[in-house]
Every structure is written in C-alpha cells, then in structure tokens.
N, C-alpha and C positions, 0 to 999 in steps of 0.2 A: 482510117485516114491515109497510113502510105502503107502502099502495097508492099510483097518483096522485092529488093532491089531500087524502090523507088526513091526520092531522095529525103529524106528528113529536113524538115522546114520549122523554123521559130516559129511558134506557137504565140498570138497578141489576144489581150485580153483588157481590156477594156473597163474600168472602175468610174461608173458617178453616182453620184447621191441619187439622180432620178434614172428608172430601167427604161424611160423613154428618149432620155442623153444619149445614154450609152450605145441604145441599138441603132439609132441615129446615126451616131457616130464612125458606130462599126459597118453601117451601111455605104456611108457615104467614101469611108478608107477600102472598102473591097470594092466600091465602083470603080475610083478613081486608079486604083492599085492593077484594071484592066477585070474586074470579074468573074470572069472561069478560073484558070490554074493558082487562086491565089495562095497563098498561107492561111493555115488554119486562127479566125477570128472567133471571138466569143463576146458578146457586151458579158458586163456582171453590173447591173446597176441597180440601185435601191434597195427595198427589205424583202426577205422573202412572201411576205404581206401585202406587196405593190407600192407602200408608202414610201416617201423618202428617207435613205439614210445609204449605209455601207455593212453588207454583210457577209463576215471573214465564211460563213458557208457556201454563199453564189461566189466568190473570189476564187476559194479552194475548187469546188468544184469546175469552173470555167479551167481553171489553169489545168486542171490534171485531164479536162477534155480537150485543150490545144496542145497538148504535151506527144509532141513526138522524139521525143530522145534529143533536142537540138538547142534547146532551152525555150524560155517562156518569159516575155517583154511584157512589163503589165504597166498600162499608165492609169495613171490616174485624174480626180480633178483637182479634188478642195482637200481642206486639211482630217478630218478625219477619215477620208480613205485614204491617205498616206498613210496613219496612223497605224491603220487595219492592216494595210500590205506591210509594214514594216515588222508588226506582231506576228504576224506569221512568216514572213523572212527569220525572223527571232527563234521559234519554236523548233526551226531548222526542219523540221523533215511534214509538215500542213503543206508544202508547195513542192512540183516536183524541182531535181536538182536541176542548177541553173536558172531558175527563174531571176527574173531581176525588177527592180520595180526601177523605171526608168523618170528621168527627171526632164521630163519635155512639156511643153503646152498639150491640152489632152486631144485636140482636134488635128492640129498640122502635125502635132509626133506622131500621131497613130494615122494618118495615110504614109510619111515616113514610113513608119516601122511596118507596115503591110507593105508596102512598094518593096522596100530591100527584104522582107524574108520571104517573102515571091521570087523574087530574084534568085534565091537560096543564101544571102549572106547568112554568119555565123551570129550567137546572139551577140558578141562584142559590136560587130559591123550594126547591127540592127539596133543596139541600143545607141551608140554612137549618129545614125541617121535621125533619130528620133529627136535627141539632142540637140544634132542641129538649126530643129524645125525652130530656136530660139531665137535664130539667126534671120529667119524671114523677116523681110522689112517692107511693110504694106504702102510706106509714102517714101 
C-alpha cells in the first residue's frame, strides 16, 4: 500500500448487509474522491456466503487490509452492523488501533471520508468530515 517514505492515509471500509451496497458504494466514494491517488477503500458487505447480513470476519479483515498505520474510519448502514463493529471495537485488539466506527449516513460519509483521507487528513479530521455529511441538505 505505501511505500517507504510515502505518506500513511486512513484506511475506509465500508459495512452493509448486502456485498452489493457496499461495493457500490465504495465505488462510487473513490470516483468521486478523483480515482487514482485515493485512500485505501475496501467494501465489507454481507455474509461470507453472498447472503445478506454483517460479518465481524469480512470487517476484521477489510480493516486490517486498509490499515496503514494512520487509523481506519468504518461506516456503516443499519443496526446490526453497528452492533458488529462495536463488538469488535469492544474485544480491543480484532481491529487495527485507531480504527473508529464513525456515525455518518453511509453513502455521503463515505465519499466524505475518502475525499479527506485522500487529502491525507488524520483519522479525527476524517471522521469528523464524515460526520458532517449529516449536515447535507438536499431541498
């Protein structure tokens, strides 16, 4: 992911019940985010099975493949993958350090939160953009 010297970026990863949400999703935040140099993105959506649901093994694993030492913004959609990211928040050491499970809309936070850790913000800045995206007002 980053070379020597190169700069460490927040790592986003992406939770929904369907793995077809998720990549969506995560496709549409690295368009938008400009493409090439972005931040390391990952969907984690559904079961390992293809069916829907949330599973704390595609979560752990997405997070510890976006994980450059800089922390790791994870949003999510509905309530049981809250649930899942906060279990393993809990367990303290299933996620790398710094990860945070961020409280945003899961479409507008997560081009948010790829736009600013592109940019190179820190995870505070990154979670905090994401956050914002609450603030959007469509009318």
């Amino acid at each position: 992911m980053s070379g020597s010297g190169a700069e460490k970026l927040v790592g986003v990863v992406l939770v929904s019940h369907s793995a077809a949400v998720a990549e969506s999703v995560a496709q549409l935040a690295i368009g938008l985010a400009g493409g090439g140099g972005t931040a390391p993105v990952i969907a984690a959506g559904g079961n390992p099975d293809g069916g829907l649901g949330t599973s704390p093994e595609l979560v752990t694993e997405a997070a510890h493949a976006v994980d450059q030492g800089a922390g790791v913004a994870i949003l999510v959609d509905l309530g049981s993958a809250v649930l899942t990211v906060k279990a393993l928040l809990a367990e303290g050491d299933e996620l790398p350090k710094d990860s945070r499970l961020v409280d945003a809309p899961l479409v507008e936070g997560a081009v948010a939160a790829v736009v600013a850790a592109s940019a190179g913000a820190n995870v505070d800045a990154v979670t905090r953009a994401a956050e914002e995206a609450y603030d959007y007002r469509k009318v």
